[in-house]
Backbone bond lengths (Angstrom), bond angles and torsions (degrees), N, CA, C in turn:
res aa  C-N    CA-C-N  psi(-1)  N-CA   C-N-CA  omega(-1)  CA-C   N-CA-C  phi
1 X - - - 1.469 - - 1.533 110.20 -
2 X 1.446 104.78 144.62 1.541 107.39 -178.33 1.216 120.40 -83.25
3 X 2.226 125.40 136.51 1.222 86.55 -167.63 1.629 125.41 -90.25
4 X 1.367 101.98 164.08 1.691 105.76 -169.47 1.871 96.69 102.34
5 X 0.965 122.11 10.03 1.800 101.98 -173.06 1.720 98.24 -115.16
6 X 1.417 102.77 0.13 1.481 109.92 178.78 1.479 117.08 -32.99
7 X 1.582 105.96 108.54 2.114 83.10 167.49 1.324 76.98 115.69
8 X 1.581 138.11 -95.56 1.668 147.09 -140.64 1.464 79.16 -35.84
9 X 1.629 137.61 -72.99 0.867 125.69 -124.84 2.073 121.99 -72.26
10 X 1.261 111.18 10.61 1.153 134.68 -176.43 1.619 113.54 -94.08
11 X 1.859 108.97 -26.94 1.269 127.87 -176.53 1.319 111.46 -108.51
12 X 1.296 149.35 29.69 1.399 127.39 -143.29 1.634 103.71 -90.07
13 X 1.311 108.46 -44.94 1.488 101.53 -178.31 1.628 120.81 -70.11
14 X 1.191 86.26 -10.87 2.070 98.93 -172.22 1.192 99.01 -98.76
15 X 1.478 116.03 -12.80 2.065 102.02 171.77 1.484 96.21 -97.85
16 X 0.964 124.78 -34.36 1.911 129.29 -164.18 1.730 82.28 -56.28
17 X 1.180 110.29 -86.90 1.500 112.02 -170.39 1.267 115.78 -26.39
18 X 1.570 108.23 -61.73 1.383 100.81 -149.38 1.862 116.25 -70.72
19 X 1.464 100.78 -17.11 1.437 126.45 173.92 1.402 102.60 -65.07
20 X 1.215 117.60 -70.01 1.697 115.42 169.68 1.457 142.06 -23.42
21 X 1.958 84.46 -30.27 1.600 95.10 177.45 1.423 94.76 -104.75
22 X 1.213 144.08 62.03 1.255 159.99 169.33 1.486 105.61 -98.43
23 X 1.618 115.93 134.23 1.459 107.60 162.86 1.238 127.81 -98.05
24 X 0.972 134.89 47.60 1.368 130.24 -163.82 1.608 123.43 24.08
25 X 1.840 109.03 -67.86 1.017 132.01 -172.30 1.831 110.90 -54.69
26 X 1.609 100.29 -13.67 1.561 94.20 -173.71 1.913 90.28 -119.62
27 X 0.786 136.34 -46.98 1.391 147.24 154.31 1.894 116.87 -10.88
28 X 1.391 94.54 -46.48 1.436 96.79 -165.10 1.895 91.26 -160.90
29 X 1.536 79.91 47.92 1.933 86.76 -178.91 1.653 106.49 -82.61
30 X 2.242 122.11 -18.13 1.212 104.37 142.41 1.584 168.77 -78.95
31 X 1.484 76.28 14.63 1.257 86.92 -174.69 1.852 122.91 -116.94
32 X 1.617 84.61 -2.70 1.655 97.38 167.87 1.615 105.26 -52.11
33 X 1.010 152.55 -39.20 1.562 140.08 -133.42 1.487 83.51 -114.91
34 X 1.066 127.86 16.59 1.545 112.82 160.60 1.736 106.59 -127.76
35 X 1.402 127.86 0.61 1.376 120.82 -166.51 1.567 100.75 -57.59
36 X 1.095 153.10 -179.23 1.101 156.92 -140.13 2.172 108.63 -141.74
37 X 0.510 117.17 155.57 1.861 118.81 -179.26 1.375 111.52 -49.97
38 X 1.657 107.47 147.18 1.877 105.48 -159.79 1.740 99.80 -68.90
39 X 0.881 93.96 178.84 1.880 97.57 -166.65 1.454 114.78 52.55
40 X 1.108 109.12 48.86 1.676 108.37 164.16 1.449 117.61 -126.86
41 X 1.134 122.42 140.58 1.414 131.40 -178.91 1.591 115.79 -40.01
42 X 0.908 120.56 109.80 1.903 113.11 173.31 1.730 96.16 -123.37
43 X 1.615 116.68 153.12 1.073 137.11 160.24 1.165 115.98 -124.62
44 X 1.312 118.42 131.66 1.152 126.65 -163.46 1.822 99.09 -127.91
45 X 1.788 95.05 101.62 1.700 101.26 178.88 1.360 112.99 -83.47
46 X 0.958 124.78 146.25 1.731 142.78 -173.04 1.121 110.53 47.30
47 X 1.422 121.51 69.46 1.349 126.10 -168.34 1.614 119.63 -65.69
48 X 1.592 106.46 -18.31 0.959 121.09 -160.48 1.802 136.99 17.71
49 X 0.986 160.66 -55.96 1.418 147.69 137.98 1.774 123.91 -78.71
50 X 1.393 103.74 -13.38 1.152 120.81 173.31 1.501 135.37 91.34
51 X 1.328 102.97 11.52 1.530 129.18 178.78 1.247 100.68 -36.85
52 X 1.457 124.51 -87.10 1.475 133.75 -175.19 1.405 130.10 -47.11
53 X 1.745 97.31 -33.23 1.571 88.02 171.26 1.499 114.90 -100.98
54 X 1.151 130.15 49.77 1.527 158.73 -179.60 1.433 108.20 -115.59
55 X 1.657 93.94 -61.84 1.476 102.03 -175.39 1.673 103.92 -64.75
56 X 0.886 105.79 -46.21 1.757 109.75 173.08 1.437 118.51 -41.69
57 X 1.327 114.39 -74.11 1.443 130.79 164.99 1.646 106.31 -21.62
58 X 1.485 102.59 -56.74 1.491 100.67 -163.55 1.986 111.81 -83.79
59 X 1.485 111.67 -2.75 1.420 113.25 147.14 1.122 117.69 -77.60
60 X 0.914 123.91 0.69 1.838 118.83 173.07 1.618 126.41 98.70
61 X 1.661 99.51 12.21 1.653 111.04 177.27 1.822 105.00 -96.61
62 X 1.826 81.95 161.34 1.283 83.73 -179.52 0.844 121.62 -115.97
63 X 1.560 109.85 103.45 1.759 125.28 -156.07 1.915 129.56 -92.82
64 X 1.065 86.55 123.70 2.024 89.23 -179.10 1.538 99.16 -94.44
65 X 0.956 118.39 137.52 1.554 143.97 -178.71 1.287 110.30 -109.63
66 X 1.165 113.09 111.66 2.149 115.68 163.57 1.178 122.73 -138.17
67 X 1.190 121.01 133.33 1.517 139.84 -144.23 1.389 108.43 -167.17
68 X 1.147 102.46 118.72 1.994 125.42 -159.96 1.869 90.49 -83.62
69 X 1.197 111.66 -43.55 1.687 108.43 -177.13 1.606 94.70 -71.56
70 X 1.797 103.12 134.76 1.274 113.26 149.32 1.663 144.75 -32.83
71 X 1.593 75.68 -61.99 1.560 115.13 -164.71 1.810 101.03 -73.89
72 X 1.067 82.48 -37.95 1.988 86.43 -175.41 1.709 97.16 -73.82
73 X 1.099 122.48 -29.72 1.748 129.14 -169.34 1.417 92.29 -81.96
74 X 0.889 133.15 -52.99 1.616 141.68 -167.11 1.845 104.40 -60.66
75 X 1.187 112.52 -40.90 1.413 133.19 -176.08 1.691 99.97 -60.01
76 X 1.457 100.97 -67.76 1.536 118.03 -156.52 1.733 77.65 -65.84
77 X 1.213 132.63 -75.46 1.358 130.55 -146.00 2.147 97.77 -44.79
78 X 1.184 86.88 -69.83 1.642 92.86 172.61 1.803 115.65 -34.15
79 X 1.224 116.14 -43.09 1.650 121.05 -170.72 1.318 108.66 -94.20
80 X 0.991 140.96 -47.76 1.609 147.41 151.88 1.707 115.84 -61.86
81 X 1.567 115.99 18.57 1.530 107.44 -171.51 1.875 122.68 -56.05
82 X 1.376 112.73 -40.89 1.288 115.15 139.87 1.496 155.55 -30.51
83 X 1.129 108.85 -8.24 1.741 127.50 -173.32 1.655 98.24 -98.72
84 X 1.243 121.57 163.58 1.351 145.63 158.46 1.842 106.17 -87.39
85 X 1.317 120.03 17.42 1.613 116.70 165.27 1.649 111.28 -51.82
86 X 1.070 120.64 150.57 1.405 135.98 173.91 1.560 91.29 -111.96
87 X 1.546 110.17 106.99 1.630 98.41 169.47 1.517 98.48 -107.60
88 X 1.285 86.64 161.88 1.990 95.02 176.39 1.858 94.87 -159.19
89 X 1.496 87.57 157.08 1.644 99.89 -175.09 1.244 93.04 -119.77
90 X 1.556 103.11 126.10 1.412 122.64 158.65 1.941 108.50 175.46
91 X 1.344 97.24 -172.26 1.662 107.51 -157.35 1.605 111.53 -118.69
92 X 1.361 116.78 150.70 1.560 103.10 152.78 1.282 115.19 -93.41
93 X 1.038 122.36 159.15 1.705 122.81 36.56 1.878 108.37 -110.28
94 X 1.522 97.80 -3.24 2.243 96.63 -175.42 1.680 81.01 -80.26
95 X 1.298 123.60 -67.51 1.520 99.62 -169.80 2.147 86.71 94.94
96 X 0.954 128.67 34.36 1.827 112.32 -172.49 1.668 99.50 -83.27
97 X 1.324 131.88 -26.69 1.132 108.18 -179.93 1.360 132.45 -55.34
98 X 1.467 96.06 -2.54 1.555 101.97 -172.08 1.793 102.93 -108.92
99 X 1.300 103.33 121.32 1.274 110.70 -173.03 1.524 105.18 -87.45
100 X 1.607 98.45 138.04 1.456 127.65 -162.42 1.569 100.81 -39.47
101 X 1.453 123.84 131.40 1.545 131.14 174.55 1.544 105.75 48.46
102 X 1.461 110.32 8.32 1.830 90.63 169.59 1.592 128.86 -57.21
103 X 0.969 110.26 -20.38 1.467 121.18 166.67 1.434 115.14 167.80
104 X 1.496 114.71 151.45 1.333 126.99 -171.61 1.562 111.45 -96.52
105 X 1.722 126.01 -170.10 1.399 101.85 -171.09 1.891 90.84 -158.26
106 X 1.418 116.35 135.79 1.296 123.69 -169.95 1.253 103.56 -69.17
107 X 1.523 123.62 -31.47 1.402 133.07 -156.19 1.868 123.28 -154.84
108 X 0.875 104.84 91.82 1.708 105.60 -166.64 2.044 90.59 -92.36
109 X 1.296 92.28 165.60 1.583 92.40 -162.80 1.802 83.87 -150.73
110 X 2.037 122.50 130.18 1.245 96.51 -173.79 1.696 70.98 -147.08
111 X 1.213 100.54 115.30 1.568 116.64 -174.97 1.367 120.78 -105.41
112 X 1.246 114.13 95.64 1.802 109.66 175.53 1.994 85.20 88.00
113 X 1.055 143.86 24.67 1.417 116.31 162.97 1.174 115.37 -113.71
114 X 1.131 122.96 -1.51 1.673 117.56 -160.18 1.710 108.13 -79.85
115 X 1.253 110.94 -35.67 1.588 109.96 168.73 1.371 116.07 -55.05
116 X 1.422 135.92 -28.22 1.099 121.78 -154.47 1.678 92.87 -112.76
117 X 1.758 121.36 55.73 0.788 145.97 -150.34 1.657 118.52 -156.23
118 X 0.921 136.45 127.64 1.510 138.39 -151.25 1.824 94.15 -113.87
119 X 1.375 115.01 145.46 1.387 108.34 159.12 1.690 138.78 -38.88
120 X 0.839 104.29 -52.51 1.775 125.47 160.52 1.440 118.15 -47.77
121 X 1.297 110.36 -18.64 1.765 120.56 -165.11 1.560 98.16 -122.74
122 X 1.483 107.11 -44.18 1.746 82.38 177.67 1.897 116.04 -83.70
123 X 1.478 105.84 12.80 1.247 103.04 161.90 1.388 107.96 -80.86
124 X 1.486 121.41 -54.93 1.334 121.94 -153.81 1.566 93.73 -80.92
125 X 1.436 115.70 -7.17 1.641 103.34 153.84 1.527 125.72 -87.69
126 X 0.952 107.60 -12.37 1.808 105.47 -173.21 1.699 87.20 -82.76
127 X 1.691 131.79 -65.34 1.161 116.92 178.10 1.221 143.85 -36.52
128 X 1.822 120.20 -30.27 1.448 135.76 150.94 1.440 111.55 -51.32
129 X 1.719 116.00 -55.94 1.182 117.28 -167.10 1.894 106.66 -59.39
130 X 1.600 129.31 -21.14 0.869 148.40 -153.41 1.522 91.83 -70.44
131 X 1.311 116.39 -63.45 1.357 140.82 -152.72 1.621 92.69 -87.93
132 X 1.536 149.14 4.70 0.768 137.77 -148.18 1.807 111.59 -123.95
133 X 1.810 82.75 -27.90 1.372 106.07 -164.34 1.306 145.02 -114.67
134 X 1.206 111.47 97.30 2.124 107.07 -138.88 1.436 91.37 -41.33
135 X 1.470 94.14 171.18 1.439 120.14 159.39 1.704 124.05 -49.70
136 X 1.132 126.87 130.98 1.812 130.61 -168.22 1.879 91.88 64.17
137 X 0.910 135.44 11.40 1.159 121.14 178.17 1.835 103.81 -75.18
138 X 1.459 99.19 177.66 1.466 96.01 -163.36 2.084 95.96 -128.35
139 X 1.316 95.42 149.36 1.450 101.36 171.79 2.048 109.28 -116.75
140 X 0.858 122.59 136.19 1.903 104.80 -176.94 1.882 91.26 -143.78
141 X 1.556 92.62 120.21 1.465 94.86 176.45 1.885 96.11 -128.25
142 X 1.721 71.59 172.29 2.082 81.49 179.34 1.418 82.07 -131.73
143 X 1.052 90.62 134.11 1.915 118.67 -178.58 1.933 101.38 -110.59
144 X 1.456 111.90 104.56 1.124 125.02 169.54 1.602 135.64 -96.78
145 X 1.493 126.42 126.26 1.578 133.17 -143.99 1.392 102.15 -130.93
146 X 1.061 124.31 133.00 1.940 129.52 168.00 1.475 103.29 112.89
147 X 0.856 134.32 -167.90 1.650 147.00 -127.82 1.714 99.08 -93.20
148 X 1.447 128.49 135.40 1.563 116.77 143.67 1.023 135.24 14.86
149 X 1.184 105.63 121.97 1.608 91.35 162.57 1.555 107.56 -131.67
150 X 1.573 143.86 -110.07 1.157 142.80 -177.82 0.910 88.10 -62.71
151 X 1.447 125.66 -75.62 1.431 126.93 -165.99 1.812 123.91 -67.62
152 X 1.242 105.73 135.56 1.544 98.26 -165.68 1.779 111.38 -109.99
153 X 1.576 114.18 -0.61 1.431 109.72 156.53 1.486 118.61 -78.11
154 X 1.305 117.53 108.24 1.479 109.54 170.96 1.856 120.25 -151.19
155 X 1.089 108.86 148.50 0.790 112.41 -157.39 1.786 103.52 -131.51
156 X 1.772 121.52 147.17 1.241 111.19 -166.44 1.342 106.71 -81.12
157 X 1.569 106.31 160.09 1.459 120.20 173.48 1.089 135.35 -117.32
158 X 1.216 163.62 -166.43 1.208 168.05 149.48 1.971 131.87 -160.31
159 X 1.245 137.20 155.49 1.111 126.84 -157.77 1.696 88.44 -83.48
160 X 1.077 113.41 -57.00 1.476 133.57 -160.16 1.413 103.46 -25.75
161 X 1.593 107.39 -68.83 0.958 129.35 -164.26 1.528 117.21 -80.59
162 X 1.178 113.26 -27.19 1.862 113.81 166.45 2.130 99.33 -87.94
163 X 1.279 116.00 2.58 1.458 93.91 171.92 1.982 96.41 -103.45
164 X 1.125 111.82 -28.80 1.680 100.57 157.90 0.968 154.48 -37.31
165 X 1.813 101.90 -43.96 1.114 135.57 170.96 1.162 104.23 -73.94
166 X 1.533 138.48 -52.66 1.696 136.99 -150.71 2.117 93.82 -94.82
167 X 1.482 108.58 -13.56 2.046 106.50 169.64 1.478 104.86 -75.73
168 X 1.596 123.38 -25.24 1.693 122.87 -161.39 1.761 73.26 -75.60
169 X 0.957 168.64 -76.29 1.533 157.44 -94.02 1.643 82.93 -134.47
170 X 1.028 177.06 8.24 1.773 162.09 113.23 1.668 100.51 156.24
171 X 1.513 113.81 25.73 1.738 96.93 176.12 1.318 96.18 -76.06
172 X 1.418 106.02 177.15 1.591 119.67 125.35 1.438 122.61 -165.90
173 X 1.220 100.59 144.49 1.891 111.49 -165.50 1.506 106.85 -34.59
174 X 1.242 102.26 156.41 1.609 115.41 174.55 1.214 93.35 -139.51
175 X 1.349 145.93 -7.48 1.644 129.84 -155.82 1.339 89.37 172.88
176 X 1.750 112.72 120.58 1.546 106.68 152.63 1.698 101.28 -138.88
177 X 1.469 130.82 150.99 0.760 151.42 -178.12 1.813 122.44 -124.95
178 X 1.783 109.12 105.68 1.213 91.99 -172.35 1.482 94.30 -116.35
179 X 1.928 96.35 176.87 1.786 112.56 -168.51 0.923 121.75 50.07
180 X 1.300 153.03 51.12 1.119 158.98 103.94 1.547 122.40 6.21
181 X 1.290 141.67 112.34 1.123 133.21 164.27 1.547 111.76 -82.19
182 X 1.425 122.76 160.06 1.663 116.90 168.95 1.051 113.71 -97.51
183 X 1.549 92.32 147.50 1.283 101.60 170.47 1.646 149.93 -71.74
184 X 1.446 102.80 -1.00 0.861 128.51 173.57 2.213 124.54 -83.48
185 X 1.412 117.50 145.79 2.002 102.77 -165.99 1.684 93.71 -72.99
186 X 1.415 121.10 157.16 1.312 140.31 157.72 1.456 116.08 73.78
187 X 1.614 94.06 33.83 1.142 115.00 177.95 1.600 121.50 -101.38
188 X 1.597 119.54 8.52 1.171 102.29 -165.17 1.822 129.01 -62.25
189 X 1.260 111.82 -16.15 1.064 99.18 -156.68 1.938 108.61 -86.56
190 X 1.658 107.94 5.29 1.146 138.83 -149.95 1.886 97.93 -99.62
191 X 1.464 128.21 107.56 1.111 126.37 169.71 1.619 114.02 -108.89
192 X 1.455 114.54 161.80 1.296 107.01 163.30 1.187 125.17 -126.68
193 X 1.127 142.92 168.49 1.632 141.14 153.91 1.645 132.39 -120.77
194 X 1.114 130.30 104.30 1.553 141.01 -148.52 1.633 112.34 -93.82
195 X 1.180 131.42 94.98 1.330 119.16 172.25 1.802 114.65 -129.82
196 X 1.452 94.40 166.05 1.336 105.42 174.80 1.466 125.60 -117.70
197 X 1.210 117.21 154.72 1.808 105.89 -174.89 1.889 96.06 -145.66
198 X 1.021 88.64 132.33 1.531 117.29 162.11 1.457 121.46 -89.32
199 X 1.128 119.03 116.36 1.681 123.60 164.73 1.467 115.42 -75.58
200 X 1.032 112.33 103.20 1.873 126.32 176.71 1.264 100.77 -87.53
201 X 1.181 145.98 -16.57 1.337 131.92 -135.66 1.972 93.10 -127.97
């Protein structure tokens, strides 16, 4: 098992779906006003069924997809078969599917993964992401708080402290958004926090 995929694998057809019926536009409706000009590189980490990087694709970017679950990659490839997505299977925080300087990315997008992420790992991920991401390029995560859900590795989060971490390597915030309720039913005990980071450096 991959790590961080702890748990999905008990749900697979009940996350594929229910992800599918995702709107993008309401999902990650803050972070539209920063995506970057059509034909620009986006990566889209833990893509998981592939909703977002669909919706991406179909604004006119040219999107890489990575997703540590099989079964969720197998899904998206099959349901998005039409798109110009680049999918690839693999994990953070090494990131190896991506071959050294094969290309960089204006805009990485990491939705719902950062909890299922250990201190030690979202460092040695912010430093990959460092090297990954041109200059003025943009990073936009959703930082998720309260109990389990499919997935049962998790670990707490906060904005504060993942925008600290992503200034030691040349970000700095452009957009943060806290308390968030989800959008999703039987979710109350479930908050989020939405920010963006710019690489100056």
């Amino acid at each position: 098992m991959t790590l961080g995929t702890e748990g999905y694998e008990r749900f697979v057809p009940l996350f594929i779906q229910s992800s599918q019926n995702l709107d993008f536009d309401i999902v990650c409706k803050d972070f539209i006003a920063f995506l970057p000009s059509k034909n620009s590189n986006i990566l889209d980490l833990g893509s998981g069924a592939g909703q977002n990087s669909a919706a991406l694709d179909k604004r006119g970017f040219n999107v890489t997809a990575i997703e540590p679950m099989i079964e969720f990659l197998k899904a998206a490839r099959n349901e998005y078969k039409g798109t110009s997505i680049k999918w690839l299977h693999g994990s953070l925080p090494e990131l190896t599917c991506l071959e050294p300087h094969e290309e960089t990315f204006d805009f990485v997008l990491i939705d719902a993964v950062w909890h299922h992420l250990c201190e030690a790992e979202r460092a040695k991920t912010t430093a990959k992401l460092s090297s990954l991401i041109n200059k003025n390029g943009r990073c936009a995560i959703s930082l998720r708080s309260g109990p389990s859900g499919m997935g049962t590795r998790v670990f707490p989060t906060n904005s504060k402290d993942t925008i600290t971490l992503f200034e030691a390597y040349g970000f700095k915030c452009i957009f943060r958004l806290r308390n968030q309720s989800s959008i999703l039913p039987n979710k109350n005990k479930v908050k989020w926090e939405r920010i963006v980071l710019e690489k100056t450096g």
